[in-house]
C-alpha positions as CSV (number, residue, x, y, z in Angstrom):
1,X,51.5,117.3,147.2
2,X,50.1,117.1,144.0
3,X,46.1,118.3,142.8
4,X,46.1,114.4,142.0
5,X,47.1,113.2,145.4
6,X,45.6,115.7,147.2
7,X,41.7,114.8,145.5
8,X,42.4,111.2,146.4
9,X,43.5,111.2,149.6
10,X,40.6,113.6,150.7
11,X,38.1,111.2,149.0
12,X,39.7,108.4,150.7
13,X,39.6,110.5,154.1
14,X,35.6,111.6,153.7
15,X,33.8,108.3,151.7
16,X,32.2,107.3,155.0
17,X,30.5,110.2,155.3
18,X,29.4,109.8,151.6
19,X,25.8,107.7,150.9
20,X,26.8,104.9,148.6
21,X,25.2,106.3,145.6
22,X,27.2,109.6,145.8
23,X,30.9,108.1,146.0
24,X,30.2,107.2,141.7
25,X,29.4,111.4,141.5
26,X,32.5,112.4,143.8
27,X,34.9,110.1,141.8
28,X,33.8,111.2,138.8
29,X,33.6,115.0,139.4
30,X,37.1,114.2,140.6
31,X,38.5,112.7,137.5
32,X,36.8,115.6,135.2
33,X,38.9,118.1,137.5
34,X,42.1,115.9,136.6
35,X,41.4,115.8,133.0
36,X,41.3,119.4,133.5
37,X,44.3,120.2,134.8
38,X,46.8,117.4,133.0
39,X,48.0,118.5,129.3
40,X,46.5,116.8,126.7
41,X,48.9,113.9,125.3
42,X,51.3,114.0,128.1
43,X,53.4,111.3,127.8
44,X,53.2,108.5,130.4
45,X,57.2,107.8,131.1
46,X,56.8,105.0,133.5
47,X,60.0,103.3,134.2
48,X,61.4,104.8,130.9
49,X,62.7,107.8,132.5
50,X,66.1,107.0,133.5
51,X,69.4,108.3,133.0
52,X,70.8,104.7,132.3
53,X,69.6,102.1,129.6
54,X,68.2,98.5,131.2
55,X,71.5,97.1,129.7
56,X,75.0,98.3,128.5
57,X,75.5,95.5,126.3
58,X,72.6,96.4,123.7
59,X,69.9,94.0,125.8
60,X,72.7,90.8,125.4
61,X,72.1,90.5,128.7
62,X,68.1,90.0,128.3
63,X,68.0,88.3,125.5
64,X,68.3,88.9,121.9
65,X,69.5,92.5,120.7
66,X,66.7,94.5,118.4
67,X,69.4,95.1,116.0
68,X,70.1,91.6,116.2
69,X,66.7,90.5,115.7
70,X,66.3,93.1,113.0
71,X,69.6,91.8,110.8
72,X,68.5,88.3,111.1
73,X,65.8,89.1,109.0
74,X,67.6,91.5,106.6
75,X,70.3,88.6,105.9
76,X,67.4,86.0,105.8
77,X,65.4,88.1,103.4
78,X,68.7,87.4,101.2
79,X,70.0,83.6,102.0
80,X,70.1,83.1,98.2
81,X,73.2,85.4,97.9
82,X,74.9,83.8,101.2
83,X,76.7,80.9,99.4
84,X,80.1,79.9,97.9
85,X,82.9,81.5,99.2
86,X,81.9,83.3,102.3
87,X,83.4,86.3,104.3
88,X,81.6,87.1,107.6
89,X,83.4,89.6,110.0
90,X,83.6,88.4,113.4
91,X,82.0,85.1,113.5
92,X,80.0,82.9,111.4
93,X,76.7,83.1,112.7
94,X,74.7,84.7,110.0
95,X,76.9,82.4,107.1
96,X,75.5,79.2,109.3
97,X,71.9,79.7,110.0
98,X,71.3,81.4,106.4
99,X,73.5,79.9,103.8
100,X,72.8,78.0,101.0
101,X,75.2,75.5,99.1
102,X,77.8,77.2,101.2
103,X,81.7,75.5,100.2
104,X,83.7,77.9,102.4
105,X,83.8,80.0,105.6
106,X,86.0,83.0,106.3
107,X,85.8,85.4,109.5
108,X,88.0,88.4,109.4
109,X,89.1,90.4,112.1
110,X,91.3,92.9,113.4
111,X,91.7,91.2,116.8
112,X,93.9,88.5,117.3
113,X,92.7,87.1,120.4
114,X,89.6,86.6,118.5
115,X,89.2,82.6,118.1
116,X,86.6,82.2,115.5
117,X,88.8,84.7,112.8
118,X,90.6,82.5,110.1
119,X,91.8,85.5,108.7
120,X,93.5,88.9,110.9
121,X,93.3,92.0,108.6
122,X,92.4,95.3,108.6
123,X,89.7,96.5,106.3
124,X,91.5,99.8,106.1
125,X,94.6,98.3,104.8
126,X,93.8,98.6,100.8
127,X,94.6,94.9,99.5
128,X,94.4,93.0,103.2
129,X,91.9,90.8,101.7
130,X,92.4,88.2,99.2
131,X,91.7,89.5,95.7
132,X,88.5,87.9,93.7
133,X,88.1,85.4,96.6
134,X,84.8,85.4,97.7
135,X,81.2,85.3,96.4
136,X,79.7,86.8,99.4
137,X,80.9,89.1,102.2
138,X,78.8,89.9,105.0
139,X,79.8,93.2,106.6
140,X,77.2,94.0,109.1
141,X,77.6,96.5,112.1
142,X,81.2,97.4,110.7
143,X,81.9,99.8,109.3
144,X,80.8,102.7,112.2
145,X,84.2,101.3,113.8
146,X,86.2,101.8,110.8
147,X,88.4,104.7,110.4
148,X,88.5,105.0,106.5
149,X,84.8,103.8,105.4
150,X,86.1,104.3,101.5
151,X,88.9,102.5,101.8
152,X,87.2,99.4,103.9
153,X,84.5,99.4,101.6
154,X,86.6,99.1,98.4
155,X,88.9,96.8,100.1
156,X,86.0,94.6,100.2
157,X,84.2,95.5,96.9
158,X,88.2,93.9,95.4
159,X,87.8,90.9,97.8
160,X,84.6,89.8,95.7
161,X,84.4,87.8,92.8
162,X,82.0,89.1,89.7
163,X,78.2,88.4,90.5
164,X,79.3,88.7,93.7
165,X,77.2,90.3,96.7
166,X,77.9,92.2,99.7
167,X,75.6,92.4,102.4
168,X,76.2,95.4,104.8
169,X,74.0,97.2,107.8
170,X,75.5,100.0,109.4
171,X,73.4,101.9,112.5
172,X,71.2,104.9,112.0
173,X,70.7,104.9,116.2
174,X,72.8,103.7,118.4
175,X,74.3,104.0,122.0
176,X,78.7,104.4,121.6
177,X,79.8,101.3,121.9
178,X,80.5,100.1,125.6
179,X,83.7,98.8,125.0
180,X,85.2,101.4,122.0
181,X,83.5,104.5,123.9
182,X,84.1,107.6,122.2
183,X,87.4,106.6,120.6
184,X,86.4,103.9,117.9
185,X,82.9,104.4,117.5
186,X,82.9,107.0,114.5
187,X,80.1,106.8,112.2
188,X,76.1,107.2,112.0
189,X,74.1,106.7,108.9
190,X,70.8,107.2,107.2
191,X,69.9,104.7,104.7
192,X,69.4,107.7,102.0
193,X,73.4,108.7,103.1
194,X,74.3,104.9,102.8
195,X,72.9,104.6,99.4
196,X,74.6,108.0,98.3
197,X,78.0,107.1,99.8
198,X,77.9,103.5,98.6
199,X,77.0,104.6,95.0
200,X,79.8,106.6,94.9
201,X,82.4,104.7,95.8
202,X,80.6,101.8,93.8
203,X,79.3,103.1,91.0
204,X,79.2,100.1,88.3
205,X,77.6,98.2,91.6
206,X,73.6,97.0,91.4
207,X,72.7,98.6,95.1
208,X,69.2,98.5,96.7
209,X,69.0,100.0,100.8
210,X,66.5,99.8,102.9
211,X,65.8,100.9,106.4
212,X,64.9,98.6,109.0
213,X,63.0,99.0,111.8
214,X,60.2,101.9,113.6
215,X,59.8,103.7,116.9
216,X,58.9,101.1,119.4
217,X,62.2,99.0,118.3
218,X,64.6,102.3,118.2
219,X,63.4,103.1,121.4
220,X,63.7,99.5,123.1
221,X,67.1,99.4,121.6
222,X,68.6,102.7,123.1
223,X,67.0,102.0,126.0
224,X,68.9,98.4,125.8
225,X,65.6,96.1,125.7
226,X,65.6,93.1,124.1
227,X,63.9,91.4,121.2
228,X,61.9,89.1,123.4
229,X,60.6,92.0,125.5
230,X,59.1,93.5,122.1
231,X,56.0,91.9,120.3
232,X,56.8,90.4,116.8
233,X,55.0,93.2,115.1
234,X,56.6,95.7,116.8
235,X,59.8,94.2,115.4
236,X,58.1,93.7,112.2
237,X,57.9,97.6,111.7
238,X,59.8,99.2,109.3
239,X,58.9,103.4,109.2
240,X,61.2,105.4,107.2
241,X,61.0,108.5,109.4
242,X,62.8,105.8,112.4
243,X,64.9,103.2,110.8
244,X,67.2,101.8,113.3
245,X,69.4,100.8,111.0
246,X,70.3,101.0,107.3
247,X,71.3,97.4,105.6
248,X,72.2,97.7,101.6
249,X,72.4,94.6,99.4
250,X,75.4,95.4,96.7
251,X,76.1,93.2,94.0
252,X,78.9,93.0,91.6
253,X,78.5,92.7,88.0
């Protein structure tokens, strides 16, 4: 039994024997002998000590994913640059809630079962995209499942028309994907690694990285939380010692 326990259960045993005014004293002497013997900033875990996250599907399950929640407002922060020609990878959500004077919608994939792709390619295949095509490509959450980042990235950087802009986020902490595992889940970043690796690849590009996102979201995330289970200025955090992920804005001259 622990000194905690063992102090309250022993008061709880002997307060009838204890006059009224004394059970304030006997509670209190009790909790200085506590603060006594518990470690200074020791951390309450609560139901955050666990072996498995709340969800295996990034909090999908719950609600909104952090990262999710986070990239909503990196791409909203640039809906200017989301018209044109579009290329979105995967689906269209971000080209359809954020763009403006939009004329065309492309989603590339590698899967061919998937339903919303107008396009099958893969990034790593240098020329798989249509040269000059589009005026913006939004390549979020890629490119940690890509193989050859330089190639994908070029591949891309072609597929753009001048004054073009990509919009990319790749993840500074993450889980391995549930459904890739440890096969196809290959890359982690830091936005200052981004901005070096982007830069040279790119180097005639205009490229401005940022990090996105603090403790309390990096946590909720690996721990498969949701958006809606955070406050909004928890989400609103953005500390540069625990970015949850690294988004760049690259535009083409």
């Amino acid at each position: 039994m622990t000194l905690r326990r063992s102090l309250l259960e022993r008061a709880r045993r002997e307060s009838w024997r204890v006059p009224a005014p004394f059970r304030r004293k006997v509670k209190s002497g009790a909790e200085r002998v506590l603060a006594r013997t518990v470690p200074k900033g020791r951390a309450d875990w609560g139901n955050l000590r666990r072996a498995e996250p709340f969800s295996s599907v990034y909090g999908l399950d719950r609600g909104t994913a952090v990262d999710r929640a986070l990239l909503d407002r990196f791409v909203g922060s640039h809906a200017a640059d989301v018209r044109g020609s579009v290329l979105e990878v995967h689906d269209d959500g971000f080209t359809r809630r954020f763009g403006t004077g939009v004329e065309r919608i492309d989603v590339v994939d590698i899967d061919p079962h998937n339903e919303h792709a107008t396009l099958l390619a893969d990034l790593t295949e240098a020329g798989s995209l249509p040269s000059s095509a589009y005026d913006c490509v939004i390549l979020t959450q890629t490119l940690q499942f890509v193989s050859d980042v330089e190639v994908a990235v070029l591949n891309v950087w072609q597929a753009l028309r001048p004054s073009g802009v990509m919009l990319v986020s790749v993840p500074v902490t993450s889980r391995l994907d549930p459904t890739s595992g440890t096969s196809g889940d290959y890359w982690r970043w830091t936005p200052a690694g981004l901005a070096l690796q982007l830069r040279q690849l790119l180097p005639d590009a205009d490229i401005t990285v940022v990090g996105l996102g603090g403790l309390v979201a990096t946590l909720a995330f690996v721990h498969g939380l949701s958006a809606e289970e955070l406050d909004a200025s928890e989400l609103d955090v953005d500390d540069p010692h625990f970015p949850l992920l690294a988004c760049a804005r690259v535009a083409k001259p």
